[in-house]
N, C-alpha and C positions, 0 to 999 in steps of 0.2 A: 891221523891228521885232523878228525874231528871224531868229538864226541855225541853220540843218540842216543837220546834216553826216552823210552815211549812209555805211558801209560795208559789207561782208560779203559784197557778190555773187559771180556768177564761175558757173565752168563747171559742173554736175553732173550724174550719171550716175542714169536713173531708177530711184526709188527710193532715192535718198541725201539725202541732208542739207543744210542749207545755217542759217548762223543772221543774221539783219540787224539793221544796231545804227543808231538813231539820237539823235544826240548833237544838244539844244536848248542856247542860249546867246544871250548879248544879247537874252532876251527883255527887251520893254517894257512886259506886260504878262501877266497870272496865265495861264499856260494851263490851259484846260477839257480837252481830249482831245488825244489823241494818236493815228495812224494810219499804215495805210497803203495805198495803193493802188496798182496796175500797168497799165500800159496795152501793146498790142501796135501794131504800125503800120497805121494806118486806123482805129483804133478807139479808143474814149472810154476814159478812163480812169474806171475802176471802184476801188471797196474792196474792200480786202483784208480788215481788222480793224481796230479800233479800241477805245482803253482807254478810259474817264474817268477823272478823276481821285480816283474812289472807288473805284475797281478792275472797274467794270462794263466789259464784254466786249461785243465783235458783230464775227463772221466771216461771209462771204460763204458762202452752201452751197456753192460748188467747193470752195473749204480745208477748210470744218467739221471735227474731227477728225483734221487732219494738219497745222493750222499753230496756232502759241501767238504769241500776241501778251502781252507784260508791260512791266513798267514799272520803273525803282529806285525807291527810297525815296522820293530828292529828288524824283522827277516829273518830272527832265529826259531823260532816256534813254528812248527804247523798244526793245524788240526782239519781232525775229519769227524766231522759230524753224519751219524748213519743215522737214516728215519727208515719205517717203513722195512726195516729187517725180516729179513726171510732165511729160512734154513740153509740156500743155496749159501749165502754172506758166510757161513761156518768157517772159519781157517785162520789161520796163524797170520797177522798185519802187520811188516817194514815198512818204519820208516828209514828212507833213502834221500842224499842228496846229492848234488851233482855239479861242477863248474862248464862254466858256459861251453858249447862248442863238446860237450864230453856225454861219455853216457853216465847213468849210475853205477856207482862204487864203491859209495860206503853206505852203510848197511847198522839199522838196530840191531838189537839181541829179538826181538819177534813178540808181541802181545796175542795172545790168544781170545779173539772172539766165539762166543758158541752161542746158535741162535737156534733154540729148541725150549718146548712149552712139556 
């Protein structure tokens, strides 16, 4: 019912940068929020951040302060902007998004972040 397509991951060095783009498409339906989440192996996958679509914000207190989640105009795109990366940040990043009143449900295929020097 809709399409994710993320990119932007890859290797980085602690304390660097990295920015993730997620591109919506063929939705069938209004999306409410936008997010994302990362998961490591053996463990649940957690949030990262997420927008609504009034511009309201919510970071995980691991990122608080070092990662920016936003939106474009149309409301299809998110991005997350990571500063200040650190080895813990290491793991595989969804983008998820979700209509109003629901939880999340649809799901990228996963970008791999790896923050080691």
């Amino acid at each position: 019912q809709v399409q994710l397509v993320e990119s932007g991951g890859g290797l980085v060095q602690p304390g660097g940068s990295l920015r993730l783009s997620c591109a919506a498409s063929r939705s069938t339906f209004s999306i409410y929020a936008m997010g994302w989440y990362r998961q490591t192996p053996g463990k649940q996958r957690v949030l990262v951040a997420d927008i609504t679509v009034d511009g309201s914000t919510n970071y995980a207190a691991a990122v608080k302060g070092r990662f920016t989640i936003s939106r474009d105009n149309a409301g299809n795109t998110v991005y997350l902007k990571m500063d200040s990366l650190i080895p813990e940040d290491t793991a595989v990043y969804y983008c998820t998004v979700r209509k109003i009143f629901r939880t999340y449900e649809y799901w990228g295929q996963g970008t791999q972040v790896t923050v080691s020097s």
